[in-house]
C-alpha positions in Angstrom: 104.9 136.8 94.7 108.5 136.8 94.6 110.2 133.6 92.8 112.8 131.4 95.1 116.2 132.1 93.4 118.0 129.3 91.9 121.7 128.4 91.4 122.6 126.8 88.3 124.8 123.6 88.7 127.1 122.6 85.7 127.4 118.3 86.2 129.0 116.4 83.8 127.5 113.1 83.3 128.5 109.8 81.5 126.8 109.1 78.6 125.2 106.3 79.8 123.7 108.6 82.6 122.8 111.3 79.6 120.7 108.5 77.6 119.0 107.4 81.2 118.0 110.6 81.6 117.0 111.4 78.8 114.7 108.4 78.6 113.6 108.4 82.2 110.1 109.1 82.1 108.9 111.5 85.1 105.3 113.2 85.1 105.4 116.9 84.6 109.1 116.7 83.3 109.9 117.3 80.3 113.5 118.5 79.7 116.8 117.2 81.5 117.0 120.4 84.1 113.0 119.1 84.8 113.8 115.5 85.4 117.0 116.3 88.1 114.9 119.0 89.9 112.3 116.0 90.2 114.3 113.6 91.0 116.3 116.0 93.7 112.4 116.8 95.3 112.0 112.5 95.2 114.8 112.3 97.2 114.4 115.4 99.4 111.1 113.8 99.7 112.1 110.6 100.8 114.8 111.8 103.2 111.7 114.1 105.1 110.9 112.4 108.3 107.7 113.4 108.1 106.7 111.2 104.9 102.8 110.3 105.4 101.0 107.4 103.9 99.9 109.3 101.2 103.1 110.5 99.5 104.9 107.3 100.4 102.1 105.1 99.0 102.4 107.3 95.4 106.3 106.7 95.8 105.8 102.7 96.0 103.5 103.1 93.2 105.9 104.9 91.0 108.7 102.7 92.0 106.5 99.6 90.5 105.3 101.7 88.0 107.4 100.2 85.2 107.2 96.9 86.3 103.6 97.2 86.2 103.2 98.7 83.0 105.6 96.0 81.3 103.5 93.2 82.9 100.4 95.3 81.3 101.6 95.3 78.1 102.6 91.7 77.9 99.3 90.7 79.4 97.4 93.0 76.6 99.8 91.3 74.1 99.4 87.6 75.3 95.4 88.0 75.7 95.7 86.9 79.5 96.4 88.2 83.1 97.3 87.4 87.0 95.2 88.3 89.4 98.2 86.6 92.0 100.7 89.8 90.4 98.6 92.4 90.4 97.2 91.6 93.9 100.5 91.2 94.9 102.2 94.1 93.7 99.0 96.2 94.5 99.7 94.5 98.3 103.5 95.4 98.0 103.0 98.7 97.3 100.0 99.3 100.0 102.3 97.4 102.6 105.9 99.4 102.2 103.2 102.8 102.4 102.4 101.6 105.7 106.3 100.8 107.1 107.6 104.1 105.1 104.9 106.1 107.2 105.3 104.3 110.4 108.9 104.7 110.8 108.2 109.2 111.6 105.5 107.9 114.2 107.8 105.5 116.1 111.1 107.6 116.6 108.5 109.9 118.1 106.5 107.8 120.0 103.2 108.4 118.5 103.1 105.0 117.3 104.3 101.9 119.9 105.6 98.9 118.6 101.7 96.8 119.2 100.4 99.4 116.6 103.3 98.9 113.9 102.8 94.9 114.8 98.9 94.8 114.3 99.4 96.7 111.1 102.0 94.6 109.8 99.9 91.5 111.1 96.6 92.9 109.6 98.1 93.2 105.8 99.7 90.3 106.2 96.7 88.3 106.9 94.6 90.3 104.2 97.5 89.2 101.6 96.6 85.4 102.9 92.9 85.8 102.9 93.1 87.4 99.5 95.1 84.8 97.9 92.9 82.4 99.8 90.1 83.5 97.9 91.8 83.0 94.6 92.5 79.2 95.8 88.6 78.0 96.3 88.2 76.9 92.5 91.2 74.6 90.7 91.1 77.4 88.1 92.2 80.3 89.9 92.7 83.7 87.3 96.6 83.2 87.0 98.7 82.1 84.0 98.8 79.1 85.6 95.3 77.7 86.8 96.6 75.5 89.4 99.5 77.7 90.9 97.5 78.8 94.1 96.0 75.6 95.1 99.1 74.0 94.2 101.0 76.6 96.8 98.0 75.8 99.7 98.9 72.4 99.6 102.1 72.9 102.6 99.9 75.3 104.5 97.0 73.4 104.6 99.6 70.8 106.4 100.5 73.0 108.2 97.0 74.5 109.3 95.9 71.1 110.2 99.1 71.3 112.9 97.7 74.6 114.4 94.0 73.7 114.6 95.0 70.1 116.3 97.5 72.6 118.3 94.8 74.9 119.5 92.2 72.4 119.8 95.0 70.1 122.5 95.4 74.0 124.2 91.5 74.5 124.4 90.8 70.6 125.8 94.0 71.5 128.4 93.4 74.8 129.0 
């Protein structure tokens, strides 16, 4: 099995960049020549039209990665937790997958627009349903107890329109 040749590059970088680097923690990479070559296949990787669910799901993971692991740590430190971030962020993560992956399937029309809608529409509603859940006790496993009841309180106005809405349509209709 014959190696792929490779060119060296000589790039001088700020310090700044240098210290990023140096600290910039990427699995499987361990010296600065590891961490550009992975961060070159991250970006070849992102420009591929082809990016499936899979890879682009693991690429919104590590892009929260940090974010999630600070929040951890604090959390561990303060002795509590949010189910409403890591729902969230778990949400976030699942949902930008889905619109990385579809955008390969609609340029070539093996995806129509109805698909991409009812899979936008179907995580949004799972978000709401989700959070819902959280909101059927006053002491929902947040920082604060009462943030998602506290939150339903416009939509529930706002609910009440849309049943009395469709219920006028039904009666009409």
């Amino acid at each position: 099995m014959t190696m792929p040749k490779t060119v060296p590059l000589s790039v001088r970088v700020s310090m700044e960049d240098a210290d990023f680097i140096a600290q910039l923690n990427i699995e499987g990479a361990v010296t600065p020549s590891d961490k550009i070559r992975a961060i070159i296949a991250n970006a070849r990787l992102r420009q591929s039209e082809d990016q499936n669910y899979e890879v682009a799901l693991h690429n919104a993971r590590d892009q929260l990665a940090s974010l999630n692991d600070a929040v951890g740590r604090l959390e561990l430190e303060d002795q509590k937790h949010s189910e409403l971030l890591a729902l969230f962020t778990n949400w976030l993560s699942e949902a930008f997958a889905f619109v990385l992956s579809a955008r390969h399937r609609l340029l070539n029309n093996l995806m129509t627009l109805e698909q991409f809608e009812h899979g936008i529409s179907e995580r949004t509603f799972r978000l709401i349903e989700a959070v819902a859940r959280m909101g059927v006790t006053s002491q929902a496993p947040c920082y604060e107890k009462g943030i998602v009841r506290q939150g339903f309180n416009p939509l529930i106005e706002l609910l009440d329109m849309i049943i009395e809405k469709l219920e006028k349509d039904t009666d009409n209709g």
